[in-house]
N, C-alpha and C positions, 0 to 999 in steps of 0.2 A: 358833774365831773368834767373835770376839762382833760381836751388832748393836746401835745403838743407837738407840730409839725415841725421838726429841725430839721436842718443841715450842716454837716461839719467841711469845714475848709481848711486847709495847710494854709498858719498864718504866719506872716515873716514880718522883718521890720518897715517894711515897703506898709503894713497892713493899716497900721494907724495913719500915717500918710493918705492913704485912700478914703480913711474916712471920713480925715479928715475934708477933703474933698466935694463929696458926697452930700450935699444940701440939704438941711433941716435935721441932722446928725446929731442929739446931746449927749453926753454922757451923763449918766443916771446913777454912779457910781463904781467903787474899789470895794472886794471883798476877798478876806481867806478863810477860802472852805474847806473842810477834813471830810474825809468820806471813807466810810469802811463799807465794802460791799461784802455778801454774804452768800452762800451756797451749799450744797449736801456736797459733801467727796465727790458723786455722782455727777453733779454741773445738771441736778435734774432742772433746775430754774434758767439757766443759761444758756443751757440747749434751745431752750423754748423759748428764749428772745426774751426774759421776764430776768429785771435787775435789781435785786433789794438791797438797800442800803440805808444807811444812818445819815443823819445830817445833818449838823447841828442839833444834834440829841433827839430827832424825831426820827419818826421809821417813814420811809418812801417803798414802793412797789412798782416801777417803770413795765408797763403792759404792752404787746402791741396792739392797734387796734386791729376789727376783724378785715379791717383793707388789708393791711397790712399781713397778717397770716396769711390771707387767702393767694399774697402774689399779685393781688391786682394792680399793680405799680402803673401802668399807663406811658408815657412817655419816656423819654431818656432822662428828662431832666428831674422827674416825678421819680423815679427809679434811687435818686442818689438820696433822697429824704428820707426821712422817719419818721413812724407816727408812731406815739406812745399814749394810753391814758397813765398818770399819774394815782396810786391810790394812796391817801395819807389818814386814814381811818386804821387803827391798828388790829382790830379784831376782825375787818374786814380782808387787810393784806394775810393774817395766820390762817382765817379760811381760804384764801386762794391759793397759800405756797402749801395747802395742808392738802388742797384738792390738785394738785402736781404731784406731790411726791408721795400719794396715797396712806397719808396717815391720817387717823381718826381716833387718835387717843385721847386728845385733849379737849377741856370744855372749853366754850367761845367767852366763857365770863373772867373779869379780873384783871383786865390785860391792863398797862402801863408802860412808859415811855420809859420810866427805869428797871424794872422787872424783865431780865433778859434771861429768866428763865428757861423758857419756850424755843430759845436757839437751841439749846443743846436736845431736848425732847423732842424736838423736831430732825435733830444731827446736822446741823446748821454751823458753818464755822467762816468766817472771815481770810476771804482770799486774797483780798486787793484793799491796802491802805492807801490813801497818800490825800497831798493836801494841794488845792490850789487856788494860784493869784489867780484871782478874775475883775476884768476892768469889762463895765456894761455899758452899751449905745441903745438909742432907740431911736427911730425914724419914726416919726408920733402920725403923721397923716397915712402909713403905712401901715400902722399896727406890730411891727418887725422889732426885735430884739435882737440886738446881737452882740455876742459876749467874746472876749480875748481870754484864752486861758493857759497861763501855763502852772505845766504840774513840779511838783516838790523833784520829779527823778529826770527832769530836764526836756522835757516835751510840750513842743508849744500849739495852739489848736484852736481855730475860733471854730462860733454856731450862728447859724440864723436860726431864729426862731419863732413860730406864730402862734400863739395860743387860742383856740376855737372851743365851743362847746360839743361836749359830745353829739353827733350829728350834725356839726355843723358844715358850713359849707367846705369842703376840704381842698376843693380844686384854686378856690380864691388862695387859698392859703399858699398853694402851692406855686401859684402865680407869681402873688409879692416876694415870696425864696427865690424864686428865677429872677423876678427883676433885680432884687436887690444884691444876688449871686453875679448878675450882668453886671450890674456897677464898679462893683469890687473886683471884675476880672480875675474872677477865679475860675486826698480826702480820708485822711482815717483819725479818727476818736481816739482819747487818750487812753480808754479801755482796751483799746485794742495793742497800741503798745505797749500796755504797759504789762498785760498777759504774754505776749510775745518776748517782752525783756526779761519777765520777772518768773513766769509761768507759762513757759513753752507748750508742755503736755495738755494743758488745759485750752490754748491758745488753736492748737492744731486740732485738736476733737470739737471744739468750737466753730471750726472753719468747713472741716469735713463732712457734720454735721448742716451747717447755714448753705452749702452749697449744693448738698443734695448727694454727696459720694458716699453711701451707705456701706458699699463694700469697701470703699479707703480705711472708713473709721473701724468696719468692722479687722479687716487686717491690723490696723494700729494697735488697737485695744487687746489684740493675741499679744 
């Protein structure tokens, strides 16, 4: 299983400029992606840093890793990244959102990419649609990815990104984000606005929650 080490950056028209700059920089391609992400009423998946979504007709499962939960972030610069494993096995993602939100009704057999059954027996519903341009660069002696994104509701957002194997060296990773974050002289995810624009209520107990203000959220939530 692989993890993927990113970083988001506020990207402006200056950005392509830059990269273009930026030595041994190819582009690797244009694409438009639709993504419906997924959640109980609750936000019990959300809460817990875990983002399930469709994409291009397959299921994703965005995890943090146990760095990552545990806070061990390290530096300032290590602090602004993300680590996620990816899970794209789909009877593996329904046992994980099924061990979150404490349900054991259903059997692990049968599952398919078209059979969305299992959303609603699970109480599973679709919070955040939308769809975006993404144009992709890659620094190849690097191993760095980095994607331009803008969304369908007017929000523009690049990533760096590394991809490593589970346990893999994490601090290299984190390294080439710093250097390649130096170059480009450069932070929030389109997730984030777009819960802020579109879904305030969810947006705020999201935050109160990731930042540790248990009595905020619990006052809120009266």
């Amino acid at each position: 299983m692989s993890v993927e080490v990113e970083r988001k950056f506020s990207c402006s028209a200056d950005t392509l400029k830059k990269l273009e700059e930026i030595g041994g920089m190819l582009c690797v391609g244009q694409q438009q992606i639709h993504d419906q992400y997924f959640d109980t009423p609750e936000f019990h998946l959300t809460l817990r840093d875990m983002w399930l979504r469709k994409r291009k007709g397959c299921w994703e499962l965005k995890c943090p890793t146990a760095e990552a939960q545990s806070g061990k972030q390290g530096e300032a610069a290590a602090s602004l990244c993300t680590r996620y494993k990816e899970i794209t096995s789909l009877p593996e993602i329904h046992l994980r959102v099924k061990e979150v939100i404490k349900q054991d009704r259903e059997s692990e057999a049968g599952f398919s990419q078209e059979d969305e059954s299992w959303l609603s027996k699970l109480d599973l519903v679709c919070f955040a649609e939308f769809t975006t341009a993404r144009r992709s660069f890659t620094l190849k002696e690097e191993g760095v990815q980095i994607d331009l994104d803008q969304a369908d509701f007017g929000y523009h957002v690049g990533e760096i990104e590394v991809l490593i194997s589970e346990g893999g060296d994490e601090q290299a990773a984190l390294e080439k984000i710093r250097k390649t974050a130096e170059k480009l002289g450069i932070l929030k995810g389109k997730m984030d606005v777009y819960l802020k624009r579109n879904h305030p209520e969810h947006y705020i107990i999201l935050h109160l929650y990731k930042y540790g203000n248990k009595k905020g959220l619990i006052y809120y939530k009266r």
